[in-house]
N, C-alpha and C positions, 0 to 999 in steps of 0.2 A: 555907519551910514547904510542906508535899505541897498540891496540886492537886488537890479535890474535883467530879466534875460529878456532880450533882441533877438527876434528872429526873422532875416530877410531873406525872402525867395527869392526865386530864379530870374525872374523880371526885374527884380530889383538893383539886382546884380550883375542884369544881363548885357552889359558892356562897362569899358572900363571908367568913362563920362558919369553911367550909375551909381560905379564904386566907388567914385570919387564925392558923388554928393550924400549915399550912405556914408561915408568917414564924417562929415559935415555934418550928418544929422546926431550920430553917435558924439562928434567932436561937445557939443550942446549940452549934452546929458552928461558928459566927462565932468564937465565944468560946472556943472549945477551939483557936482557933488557924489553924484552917484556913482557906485560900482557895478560894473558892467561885464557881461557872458552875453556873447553876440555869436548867433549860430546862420551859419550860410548852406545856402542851397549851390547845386553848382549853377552855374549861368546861364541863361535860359534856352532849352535846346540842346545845351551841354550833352546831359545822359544821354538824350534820345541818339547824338552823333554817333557816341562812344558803344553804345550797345548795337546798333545797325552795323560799325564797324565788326562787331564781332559774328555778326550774322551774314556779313560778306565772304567767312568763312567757313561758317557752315550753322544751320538751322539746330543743332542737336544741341540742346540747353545743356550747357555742363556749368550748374549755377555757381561755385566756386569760381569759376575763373570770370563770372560773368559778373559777379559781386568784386572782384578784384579790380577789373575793369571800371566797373560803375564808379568804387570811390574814390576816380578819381580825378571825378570833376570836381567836387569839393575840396578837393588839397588844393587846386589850383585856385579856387576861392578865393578859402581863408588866406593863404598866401600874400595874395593882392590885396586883399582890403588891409591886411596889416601894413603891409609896405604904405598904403594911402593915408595911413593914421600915424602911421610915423612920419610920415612927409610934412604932417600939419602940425609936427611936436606932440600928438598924441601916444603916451608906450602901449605896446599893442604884444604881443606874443600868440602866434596860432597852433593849432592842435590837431592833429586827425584824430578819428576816432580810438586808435590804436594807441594812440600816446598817454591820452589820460588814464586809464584806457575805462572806455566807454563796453562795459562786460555785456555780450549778448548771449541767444540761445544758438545754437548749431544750424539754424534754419537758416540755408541760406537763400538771398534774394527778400525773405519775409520774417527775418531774424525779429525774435520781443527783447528789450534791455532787461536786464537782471540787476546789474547794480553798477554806481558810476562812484569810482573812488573822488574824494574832492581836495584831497588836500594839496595838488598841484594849482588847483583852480586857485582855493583858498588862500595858499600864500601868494600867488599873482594877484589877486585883489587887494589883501595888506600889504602889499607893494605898491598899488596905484599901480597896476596894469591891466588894462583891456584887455579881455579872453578871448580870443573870437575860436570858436571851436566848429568842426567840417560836422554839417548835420548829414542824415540818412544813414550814417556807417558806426561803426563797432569794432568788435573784436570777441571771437570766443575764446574760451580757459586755455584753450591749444593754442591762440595763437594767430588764428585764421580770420582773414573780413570778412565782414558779413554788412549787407546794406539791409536797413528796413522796409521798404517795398516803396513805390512813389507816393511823394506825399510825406516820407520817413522825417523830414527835417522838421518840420514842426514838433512830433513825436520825441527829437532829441532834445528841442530847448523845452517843452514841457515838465521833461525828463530830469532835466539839469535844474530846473525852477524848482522843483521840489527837492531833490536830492540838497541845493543850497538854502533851501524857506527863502525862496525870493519872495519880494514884495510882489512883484507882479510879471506873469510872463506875455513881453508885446510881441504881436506874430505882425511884421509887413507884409502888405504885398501890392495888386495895384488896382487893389475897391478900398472903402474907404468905409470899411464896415459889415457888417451882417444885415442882411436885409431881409426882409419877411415872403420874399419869393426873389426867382430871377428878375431881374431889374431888363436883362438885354429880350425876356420875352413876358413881360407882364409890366405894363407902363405903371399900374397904378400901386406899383411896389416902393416900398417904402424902407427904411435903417431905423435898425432898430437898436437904441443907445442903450441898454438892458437885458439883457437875456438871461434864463437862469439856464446851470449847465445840464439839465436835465434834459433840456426842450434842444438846447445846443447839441448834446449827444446824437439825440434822437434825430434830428436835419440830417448832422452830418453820417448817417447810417444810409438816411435813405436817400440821398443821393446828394444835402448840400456841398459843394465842392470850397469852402471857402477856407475849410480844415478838415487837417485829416482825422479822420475816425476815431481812430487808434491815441489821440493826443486831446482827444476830446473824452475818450474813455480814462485817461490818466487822470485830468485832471479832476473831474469829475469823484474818480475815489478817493486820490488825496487832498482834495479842498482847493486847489489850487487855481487863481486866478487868474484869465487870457482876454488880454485886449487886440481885436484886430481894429490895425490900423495902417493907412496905405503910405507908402513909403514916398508918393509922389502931391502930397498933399499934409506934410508932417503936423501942421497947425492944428489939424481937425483933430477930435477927440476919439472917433472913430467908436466900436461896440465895445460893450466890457459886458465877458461871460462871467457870469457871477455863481459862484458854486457854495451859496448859503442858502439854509433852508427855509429864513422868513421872507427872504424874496417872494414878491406877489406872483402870482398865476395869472396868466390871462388864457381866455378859451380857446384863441387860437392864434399861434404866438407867428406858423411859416407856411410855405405849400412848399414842395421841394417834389423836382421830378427828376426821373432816372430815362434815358431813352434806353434804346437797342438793350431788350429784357425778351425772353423766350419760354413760355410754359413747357415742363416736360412731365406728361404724364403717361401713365402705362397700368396696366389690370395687376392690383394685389391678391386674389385670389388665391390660396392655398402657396405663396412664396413667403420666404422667412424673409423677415425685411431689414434686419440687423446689419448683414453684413454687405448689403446692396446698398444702404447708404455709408456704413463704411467707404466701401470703393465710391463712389460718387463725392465722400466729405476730401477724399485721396487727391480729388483733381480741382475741388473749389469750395466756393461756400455757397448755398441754397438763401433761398428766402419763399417765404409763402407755402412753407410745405405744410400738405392736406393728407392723412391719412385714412381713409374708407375701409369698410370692408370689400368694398368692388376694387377701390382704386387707390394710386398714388399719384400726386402731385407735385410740383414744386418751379419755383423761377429761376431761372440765371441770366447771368447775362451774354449774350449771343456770344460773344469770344470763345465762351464754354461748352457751346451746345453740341458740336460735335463730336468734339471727343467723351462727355457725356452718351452721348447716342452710341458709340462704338464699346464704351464699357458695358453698358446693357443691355448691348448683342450680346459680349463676349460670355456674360454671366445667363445668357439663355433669356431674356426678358422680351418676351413676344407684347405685339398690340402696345406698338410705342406710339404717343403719340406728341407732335412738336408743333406746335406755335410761333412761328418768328414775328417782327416787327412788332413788340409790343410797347407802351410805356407805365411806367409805375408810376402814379401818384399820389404823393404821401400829404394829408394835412397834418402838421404838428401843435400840438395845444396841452392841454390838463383836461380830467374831466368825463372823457370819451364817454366811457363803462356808465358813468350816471348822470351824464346830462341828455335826457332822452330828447328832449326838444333841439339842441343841436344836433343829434343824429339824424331827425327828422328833416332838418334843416338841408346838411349835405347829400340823403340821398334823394329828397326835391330835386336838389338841384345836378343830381346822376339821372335822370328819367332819361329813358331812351338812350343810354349810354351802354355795350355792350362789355360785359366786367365779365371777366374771365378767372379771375380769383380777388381776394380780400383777405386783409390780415385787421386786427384791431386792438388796441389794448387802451391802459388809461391815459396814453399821452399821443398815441397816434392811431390814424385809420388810412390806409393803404388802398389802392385800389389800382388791379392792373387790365389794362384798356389798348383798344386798335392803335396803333402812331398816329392815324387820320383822324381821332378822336381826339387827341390829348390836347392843342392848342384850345378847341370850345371848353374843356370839361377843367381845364386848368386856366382860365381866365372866371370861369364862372363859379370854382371852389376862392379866387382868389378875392369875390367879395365879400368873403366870410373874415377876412386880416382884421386884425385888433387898428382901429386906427390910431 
């Protein structure tokens, strides 16, 4: 029988009335047959508790102990939801990271999985028992936890879908799909029951939050397929990312925007620029960067921008110059590179809009813009949506 992974977040989970009607929703699937790897987020609010706690004693990231912390809202999870599936006669058996053990890289706080042994899993399955394993966390070759950065639990059950050939991996949580823009700030957004995982990638890069990045880039290389679906609405069929190659194309499949985004530019002029972005890649990731011979470029997001600003004091980089309150908006589609009549199209509809930088390629076009811009300029790219 096919190979189900489950994965429900923090909302979903986020009291124990939740957990009681995720064991009911899982109880369903037991019994229709299926084997089942159910991956949990901790409860909603959980981390943030648990890591504040540690910041009540002191501000200085010591990411080891901060990852040790973290995982372990998720033990407290799986715990509970198994005890809830054994209450309804469901066998259930939980797992942290560590136990199967879920092999990461030394990074911690932003640790990548390396490889996830199965044959604990496996024979829990040919058993008829329900897996439920603690998403976000790991284990490195030493020995030590490491969490995946937020958002990590997704990233595990994708993880775990391929490492098993699941049939299909379902991600809960509490929308009821993928939609082709923010639904809470563009009314005339729509769900979109198809996607391919291409165009999925590319959303969840630039800013869709409905998955995380990192588990969209998984799936994406090894074939594997993600249904979201809300865990408060279990009837609906919800979106299926589809990561085959004769899926159709449409010209523009989402709008997806990023707020609190900050340009940082400064004069390349006769500096080596190697190892300046070295130290800059040291404290985050870039987007939008611009190379000149006058100048350098590049976006982040505000959380970064200062101590960005202070590495390129320290490294001698005169003529800084910073940007705040910006927002990014990305259309995602096929096509870009050669459909010149659609490019014509959305920068019509940029006229008098003031763009500070642009990225483009063949499945997206980027555009980053004032905050008092972005509501006009992201309602009016939004009637460009595939209906």
């Amino acid at each position: 029988m096919s190979v189900i992974i489950q994965k429900y977040g923090g909302t979903s989970v986020g009291n124990i009335e939740r957990i009681l009607n995720v064991a009911q929703n899982i109880s369903k699937m037991y019994k229709n047959g299926y084997r089942l790897v159910v991956v949990v987020s901790a409860m909603s609010g959980e981390t943030t508790r648990l890591l504040d706690l540690a910041q009540n004693i002191t501000n200085d990231n010591k990411n080891r102990e901060l990852d040790t912390i973290a995982a372990t809202g998720e033990q407290i999870t799986i715990a509970l939801l198994s005890l809830a599936l054994q209450k309804i006669n469901i066998p259930a058996k939980s797992y942290c990271g560590w136990q199967i053990p879920i092999i990461t890289t030394n990074d911690y706080t932003q640790a990548r999985i390396k490889t996830i042994p199965i044959e604990k899993i496996k024979q829990d399955l040919n058993d008829n028992i329900v897996v439920v394993v603690a998403g976000f966390q790991g284990v490195t070759q030493n020995g030590e936890i490491t969490t995946l950065g937020r958002g990590g639990s997704d990233t595990s059950a994708v993880a775990l879908a391929i490492a098993l050939n699941a049939q299909e991996c379902q991600i809960y949580t509490d929308v009821n799909g993928v939609y082709n823009a923010d639904p809470n700030k563009i009314t005339i957004a729509k769900r979109i029951e198809v996607i391919n995982g291409t165009c999925m990638l590319e959303s969840a890069s630039l800013g869709a939050k409905v998955l995380h990045v990192r588990s969209c880039e998984l799936a994406y290389r090894y074939k594997t397929n993600i249904r979201v679906l809300s865990t408060f609405a279990p009837k609906d069929q919800g979106s299926l990312i589809m990561n085959q190659s004769e899926l159709e194309n449409y010209p523009i499949i989402s709008v997806s925007t990023q707020d609190a985004q900050t340009i940082i530019k400064f004069k390349s002029l006769n500096i080596n620029i190697s190892p300046i972005m070295v130290q800059i890649y040291n404290i985050c990731t870039i987007d939008m960067l611009q190379i000149s011979q006058d100048d350098i470029s590049f976006v982040v997001d505000e959380i970064h921008a200062e101590q960005i600003e202070l590495a390129l004091k320290k490294l001698n980089i005169k003529n800084i110059t910073i940007i705040h309150n910006l927002t990014k908006i990305s259309v995602i589609g096929s096509g870009f590179r050669s459909n010149n009549t659609l490019n014509q199209k959305i920068w019509r509809l940029l006229n008098e809009v003031e763009i500070f930088a642009t990225s483009h390629n063949e499945i997206s076009i980027s555009i980053l813009i004032h905050n008092f811009d972005a509501t006009s300029a992201r309602n009016k790219l939004a009637n460009l949506l595939t209906s």
